[in-house]
N, C-alpha and C positions, 0 to 999 in steps of 0.2 A: 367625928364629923368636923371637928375644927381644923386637926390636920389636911383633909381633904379640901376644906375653903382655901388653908392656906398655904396647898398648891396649885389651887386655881389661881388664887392670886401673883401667885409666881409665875403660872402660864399665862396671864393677862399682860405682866409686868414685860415678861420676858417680847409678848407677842409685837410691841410697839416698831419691833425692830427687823420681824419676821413676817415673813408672806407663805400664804397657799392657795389651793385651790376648797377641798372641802374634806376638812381632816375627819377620820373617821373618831369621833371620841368614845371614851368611856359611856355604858347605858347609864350608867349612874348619874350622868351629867349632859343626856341628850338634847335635856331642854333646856342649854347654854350654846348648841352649834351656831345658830340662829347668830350671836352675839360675838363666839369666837372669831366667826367668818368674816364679819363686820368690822373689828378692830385686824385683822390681819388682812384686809384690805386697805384700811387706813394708812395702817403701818406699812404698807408695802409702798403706799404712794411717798408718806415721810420717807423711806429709806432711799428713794429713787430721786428725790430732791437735793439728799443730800450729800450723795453720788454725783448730782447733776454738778452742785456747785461747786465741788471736791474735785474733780476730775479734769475741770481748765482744758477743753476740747474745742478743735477749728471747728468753723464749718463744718470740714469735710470729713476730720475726724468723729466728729459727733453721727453725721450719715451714717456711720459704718459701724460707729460700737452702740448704737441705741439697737438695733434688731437683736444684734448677738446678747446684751444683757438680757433683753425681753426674752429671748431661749433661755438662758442660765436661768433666771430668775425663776422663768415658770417649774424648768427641772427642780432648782433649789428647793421650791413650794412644794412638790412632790413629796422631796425627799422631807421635808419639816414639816407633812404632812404627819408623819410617822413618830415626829419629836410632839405632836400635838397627843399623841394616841398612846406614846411612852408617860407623858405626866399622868394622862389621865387616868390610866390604867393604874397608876404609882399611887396617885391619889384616892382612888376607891380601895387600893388592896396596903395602905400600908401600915392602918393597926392591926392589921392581920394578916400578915405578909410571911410568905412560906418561904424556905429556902427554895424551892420548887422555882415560886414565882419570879422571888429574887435575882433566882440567875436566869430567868427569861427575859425579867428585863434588864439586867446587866448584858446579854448578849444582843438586844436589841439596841440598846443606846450604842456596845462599841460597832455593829453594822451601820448604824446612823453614822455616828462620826468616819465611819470608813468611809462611805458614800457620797459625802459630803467631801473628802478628800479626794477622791477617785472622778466626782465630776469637776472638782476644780483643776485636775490634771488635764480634763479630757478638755475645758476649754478656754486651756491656755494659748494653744495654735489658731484656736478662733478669736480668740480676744487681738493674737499677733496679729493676725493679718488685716484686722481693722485700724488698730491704733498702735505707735510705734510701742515696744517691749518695756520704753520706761515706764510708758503712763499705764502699758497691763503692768507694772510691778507698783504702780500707784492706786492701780483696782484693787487689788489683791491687798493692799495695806486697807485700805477705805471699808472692805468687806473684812476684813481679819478683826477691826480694830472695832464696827460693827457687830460684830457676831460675838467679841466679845464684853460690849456693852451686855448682849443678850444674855451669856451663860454667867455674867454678873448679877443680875436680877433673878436670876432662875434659882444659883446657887446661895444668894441672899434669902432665899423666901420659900424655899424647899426645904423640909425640915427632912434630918438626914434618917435613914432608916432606924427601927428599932432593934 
C-alpha cells in the first residue's frame, strides 16, 4: 500500500501542471476523483497563467491564440485523461504486477506519448494561423518545458517496477 500512496503522490505532484476533464481512475482509488479533478483544475488555471505571461502576445494576437489553446488544452485533457488512468492502474497493480499487465501498461503509456505527439502535429497550422510561427515555436518551448516539469515529478516519485 505504500507504494500505491506513493504514486499517488506522484500523480498529485505531477497533476499541478496537467489539466482534464474527468479521468477515469483506478476502483482502488474512486474515492480520490473528487480531489484529483479539483487540483487538475487548479493546475490547469496555473499552467494557463503562465502561458499567459510567457507568451508576450498583441492585442490581436492574443484574440486569436486564446480560443485555439482553449481547443488544445481541452484535447490535451482528454488525452492525460488516460496518463491519470495509467498511474492509477500502475499504482494498484504494482506489487503485483504481471508481465501481462506490464506490457499493457507499457503499451498504453507509449499510445499516450504517441497522442500527445500526434495532436501537437495536428495543431500546429492552428496555432500558425493565429500567431506568427515564432511565437508557435515559443508555445511549443513553454508547453515542452511544462510537460517536462511534469514527467520530472512523476519520474521522481514513481517507484520503478518490480
Amino acid at each position: 500500500m505504500k507504494t500505491a500512496v506513493t504514486c499517488l503522490a506522484a500523480l498529485f505532484a505531477s497533476l499541478v501542471l496537467s489539466q482534464g476533464a474527468s479521468a477515469q481512475v483506478n476502483e482502488k482509488f474512486a474515492d480520490m476523483t473528487g480531489e484529483i479533478e479539483l487540483l487538475r483544475s487548479v493546475a490547469q488555471t496555473e499552467r494557463q497563467a503562465i502561458v499567459e505571461r510567457a507568451m508576450i502576445l498583441t492585442a490581436e494576437e492574443s484574440a486569436a491564440f486564446w480560443p485555439v489553446y482553449g481547443e488544445y488544452r481541452a484535447e490535451v485533457g482528454k488525452i492525460n485523461d488516460r496518463l491519470v488512468t495509467l498511474i492509477t492502474d500502475y499504482a494498484a497493480q504494482r506489487d503485483t504486477l504481471t508481465d501481462d499487465q506490464a506490457k499493457t501498461l507499457l503499451n498504453n503509456h507509449i499510445k499516450f506519448e504517441q497522442d500527445l505527439l500526434k495532436l501537437r502535429k495536428k495543431f500546429m497550422p492552428k496555432f500558425g494561423k493565429a500567431i506568427p510561427m515564432t511565437k508557435v515555436a515559443r508555445f511549443y518551448q513553454i508547453e515542452n518545458k511544462l510537460d517536462l516539469l511534469q514527467k520530472l515529478g512523476l519520474a521522481r516519485n514513481i517507484p520503478l517496477a518490480r
